[in-house]
C-alpha positions in Angstrom: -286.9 98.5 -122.0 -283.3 97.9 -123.3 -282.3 102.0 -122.2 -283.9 101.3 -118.6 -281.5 98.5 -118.4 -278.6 100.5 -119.3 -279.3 102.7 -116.9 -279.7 100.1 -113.7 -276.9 98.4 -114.9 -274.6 102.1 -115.2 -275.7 102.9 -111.7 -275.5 99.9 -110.2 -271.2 99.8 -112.0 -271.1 103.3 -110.6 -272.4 102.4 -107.0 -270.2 99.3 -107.0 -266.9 100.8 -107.5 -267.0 103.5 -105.3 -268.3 101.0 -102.5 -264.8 98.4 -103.4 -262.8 101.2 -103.9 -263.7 102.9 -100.6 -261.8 99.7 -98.9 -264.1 100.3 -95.9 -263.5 96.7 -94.7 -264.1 93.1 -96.0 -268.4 93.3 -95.5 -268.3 96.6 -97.4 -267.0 95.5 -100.1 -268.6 92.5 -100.2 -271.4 94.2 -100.7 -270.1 96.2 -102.9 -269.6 92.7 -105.0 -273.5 92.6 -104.6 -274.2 95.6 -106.2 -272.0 94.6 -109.3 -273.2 91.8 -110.1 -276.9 93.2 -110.1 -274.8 95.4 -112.7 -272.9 92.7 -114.8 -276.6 90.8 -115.0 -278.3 94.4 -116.5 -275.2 94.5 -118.8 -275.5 90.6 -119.7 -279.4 91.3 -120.0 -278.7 94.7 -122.5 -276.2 92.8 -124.4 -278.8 89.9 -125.4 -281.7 92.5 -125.8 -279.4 94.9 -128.1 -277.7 91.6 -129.9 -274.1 92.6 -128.4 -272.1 89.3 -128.1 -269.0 90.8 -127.0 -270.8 92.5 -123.4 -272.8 89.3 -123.3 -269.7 87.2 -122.8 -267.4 89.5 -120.9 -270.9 90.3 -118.4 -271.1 86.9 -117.9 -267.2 86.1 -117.0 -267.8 89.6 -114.8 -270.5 88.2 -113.3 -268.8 84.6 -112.4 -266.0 87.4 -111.1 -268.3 89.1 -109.1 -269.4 85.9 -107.0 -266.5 84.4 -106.4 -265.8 88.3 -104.7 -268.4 88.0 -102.8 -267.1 84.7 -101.6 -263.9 86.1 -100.8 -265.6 89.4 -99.0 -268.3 88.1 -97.6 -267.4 84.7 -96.8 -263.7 83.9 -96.2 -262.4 87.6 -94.9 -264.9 88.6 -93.0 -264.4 84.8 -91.1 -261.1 85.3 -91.1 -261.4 89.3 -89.3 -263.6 87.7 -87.0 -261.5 84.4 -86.2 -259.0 87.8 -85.2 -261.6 89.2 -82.9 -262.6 86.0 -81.4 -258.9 85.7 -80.8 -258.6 89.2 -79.4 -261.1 88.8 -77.0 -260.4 85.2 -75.9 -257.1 86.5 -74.7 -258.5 88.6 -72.6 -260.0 86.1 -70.0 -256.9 83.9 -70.5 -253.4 84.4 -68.2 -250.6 86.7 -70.1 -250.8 89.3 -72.6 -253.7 90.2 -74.2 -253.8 89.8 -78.2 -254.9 91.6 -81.2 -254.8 90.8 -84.9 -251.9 92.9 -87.0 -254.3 93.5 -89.6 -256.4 96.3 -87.2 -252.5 97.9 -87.7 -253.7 99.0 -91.2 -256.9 100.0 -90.4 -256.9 101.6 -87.1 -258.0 105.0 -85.9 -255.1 106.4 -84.0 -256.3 108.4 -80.7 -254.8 110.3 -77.9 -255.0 109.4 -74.5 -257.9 112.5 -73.8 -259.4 110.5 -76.7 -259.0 113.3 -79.7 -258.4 111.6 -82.8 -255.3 112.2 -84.6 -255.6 110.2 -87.6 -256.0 106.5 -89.2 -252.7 103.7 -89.3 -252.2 102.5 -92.4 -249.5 100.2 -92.5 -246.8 99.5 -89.6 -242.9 98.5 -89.9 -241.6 95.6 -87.8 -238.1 93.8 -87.0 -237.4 90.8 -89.1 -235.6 88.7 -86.4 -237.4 90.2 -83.7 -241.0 90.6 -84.9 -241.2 94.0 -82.8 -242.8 96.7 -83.9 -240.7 99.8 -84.6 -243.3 102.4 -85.7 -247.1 103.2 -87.5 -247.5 104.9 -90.6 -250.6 107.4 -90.0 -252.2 109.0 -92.3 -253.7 112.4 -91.0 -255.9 114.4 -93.0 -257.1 114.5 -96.7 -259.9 112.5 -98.4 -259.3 109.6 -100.0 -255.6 109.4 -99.4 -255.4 113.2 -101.3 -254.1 115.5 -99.4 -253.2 113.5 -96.4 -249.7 113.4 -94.0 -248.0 110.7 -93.4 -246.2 110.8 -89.9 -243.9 108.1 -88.3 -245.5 107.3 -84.8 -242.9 105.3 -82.8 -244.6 102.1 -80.9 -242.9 103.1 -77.6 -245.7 105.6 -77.9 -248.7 103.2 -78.5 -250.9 100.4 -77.0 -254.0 98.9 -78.2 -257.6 99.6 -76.3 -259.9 97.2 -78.3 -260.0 98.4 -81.9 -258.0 101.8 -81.7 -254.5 102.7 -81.0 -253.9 105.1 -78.1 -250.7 106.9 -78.6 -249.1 108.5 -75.4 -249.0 112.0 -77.4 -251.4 115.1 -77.4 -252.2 116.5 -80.7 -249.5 119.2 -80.7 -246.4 116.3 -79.9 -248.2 114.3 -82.9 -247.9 116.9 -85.7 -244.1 117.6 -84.4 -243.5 113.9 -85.6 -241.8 112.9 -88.6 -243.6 113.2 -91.8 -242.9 110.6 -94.1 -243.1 110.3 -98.3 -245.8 107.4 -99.4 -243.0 105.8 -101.2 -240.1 106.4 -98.9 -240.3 105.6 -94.8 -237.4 105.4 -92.8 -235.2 102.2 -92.5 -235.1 102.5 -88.5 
């Protein structure tokens, strides 16, 4: 009994942190929160069936851990992302500019205007006085953030259409921009 909850409670910590560490938005990793804490319960339940103290105790602070992630998953990020769409889309009925929420800025998919993707926005730089956007970090290529390109995609170039960026370049004038380090983009 004891080896068949080992096992649940390995898979279930292997499922769990390639869910979280996949960062494919607040809900998936919420539920990756789920799926480990099924896991910290087997781990609690194998350390009182094996007479392990030590995984008894720290299963049971992961487990606590675990909740209060899927509280903050689950519960107040996903409310917050969608307080940002409700936003979004409100502004589109009311006079002046439409809105969107920054965060889709780190997140995006990155299109041209025929609709071929070009890549994924990770991050964007902005003026501190001004608040104005200067340029998108895009990664293209690579799994995982291995073997991917960053490029430096002016804003001049780019407007939003719902949840994507469409950037006012074909796929030829996007590889011909700037490629940037991860851990050193351009001061202007």
């Amino acid at each position: 009994m004891d080896q068949t909850i080992s096992w649940i409670a390995t898979a279930a910590t292997i499922v769990a942190a390639s869910i979280t560490a996949s960062n494919l938005g607040s809900r998936i990793t919420g539920y990756g929160f789920i799926v480990f804490t099924f896991g910290s319960i087997a781990w609690l339940a194998f350390g009182l069936l094996s007479g392990q103290p030590a995984l008894v105790w720290t299963n049971a602070v992961l487990t606590f851990l675990n909740l209060f992630g899927i509280w903050r998953w689950l519960g107040r990020q996903t409310r917050i992302e969608e307080g940002g769409e409700a936003g979004a889309r409100d502004s589109r009925d009311a006079q002046g500019e439409n809105l969107f929420a920054l965060s889709l800025l780190t997140k995006a998919p990155i299109q041209a205007t025929d609709g071929r993707d070009l890549g994924r926005s990770v991050d964007a730089m902005a003026g501190c006085s001004s608040g104005k956007l200067q340029y998108l970090v895009v990664s293209e290529g690579g799994v995982a953030g291995v073997g991917e390109t960053l490029r430096r995609l002016p804003w001049h170039h780019c407007h939003i259409e719902d949840d994507r960026v469409v950037a006012a370049v074909d796929a030829a004038g996007f590889r011909s921009l700037e490629q940037i380090e991860p851990d050193h983009w351009p001061g202007r």
